[in-house]
N, C-alpha and C positions, 0 to 999 in steps of 0.2 A: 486171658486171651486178648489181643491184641481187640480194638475199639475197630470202627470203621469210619469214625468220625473224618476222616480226611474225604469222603465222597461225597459231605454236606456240599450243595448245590451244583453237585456236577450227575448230565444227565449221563448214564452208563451204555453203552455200546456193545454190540456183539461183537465179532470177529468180521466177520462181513461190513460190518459198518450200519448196519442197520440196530432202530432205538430196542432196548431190551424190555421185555414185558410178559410177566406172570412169575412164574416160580421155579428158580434154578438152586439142584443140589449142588455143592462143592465138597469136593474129596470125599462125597458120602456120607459128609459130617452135620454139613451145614447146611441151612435152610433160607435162602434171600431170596425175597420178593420185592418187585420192581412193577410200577405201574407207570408209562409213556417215560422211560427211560430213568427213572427217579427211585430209589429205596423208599418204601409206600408200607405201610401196615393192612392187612385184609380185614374185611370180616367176614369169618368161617363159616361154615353152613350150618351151625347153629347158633348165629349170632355172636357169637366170641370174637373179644380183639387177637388176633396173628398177628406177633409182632413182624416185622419186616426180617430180620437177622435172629434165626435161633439155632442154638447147636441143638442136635439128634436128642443130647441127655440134657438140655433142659439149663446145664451148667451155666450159659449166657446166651442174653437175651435184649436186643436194640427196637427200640421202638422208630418208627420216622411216619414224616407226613409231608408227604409232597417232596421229596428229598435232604427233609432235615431232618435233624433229631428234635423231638416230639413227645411229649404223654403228659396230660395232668393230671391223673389219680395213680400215678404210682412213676417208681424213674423209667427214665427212658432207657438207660443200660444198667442193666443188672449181671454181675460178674459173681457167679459161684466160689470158682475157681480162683481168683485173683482177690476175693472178699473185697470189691468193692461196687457203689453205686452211685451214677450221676442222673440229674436233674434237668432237664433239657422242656423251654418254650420255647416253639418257633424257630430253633437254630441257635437258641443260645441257653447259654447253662446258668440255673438262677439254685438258689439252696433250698431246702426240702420244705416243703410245704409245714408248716405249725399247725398242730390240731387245738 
């Protein structure tokens, strides 16, 4: 599945023109949450991190913070489907953590 990395620091817009905010399905597949116009990760009502971008089955998965990509205990995109995973602080992509 295609990344969403190209919306890193851009704030997201409805159709109206007004800033996008909470939680929009796409094509009944996908899962993006947006907090003051931004791809934003939640945390769910039972404490759980919500990554920002997930598809329905789980397949893949974007973590963001504040409109970038984001996560330090695990990557920030994870792709099932495509077998692959990237590593993202703050907006930028570093390599996988060493245990």
């Amino acid at each position: 599945m295609k990344s969403f990395k190209s919306y890193q620091h851009q704030r997201i817009l409805l159709s109206d023109k007004t800033i996008a905010n909470g939680d929009y399905i796409i094509d009944e597949e996908i899962t993006v949450r947006i907090k003051d116009g931004f791809l934003n990760d939640v945390e769910g009502d039972d404490g759980s991190l919500l990554p920002a971008i997930a598809t329905a089955d789980g397949s893949h998965i974007e973590h963001w913070k504040e409109g970038v990509l984001h996560c330090e205990n695990e990557p920030a995109v994870i792709d099932n489907i495509d077998n692959y995973e990237e590593w993202w602080l703050d907006g930028k992509q570093v390599l996988p953590q060493q245990k």
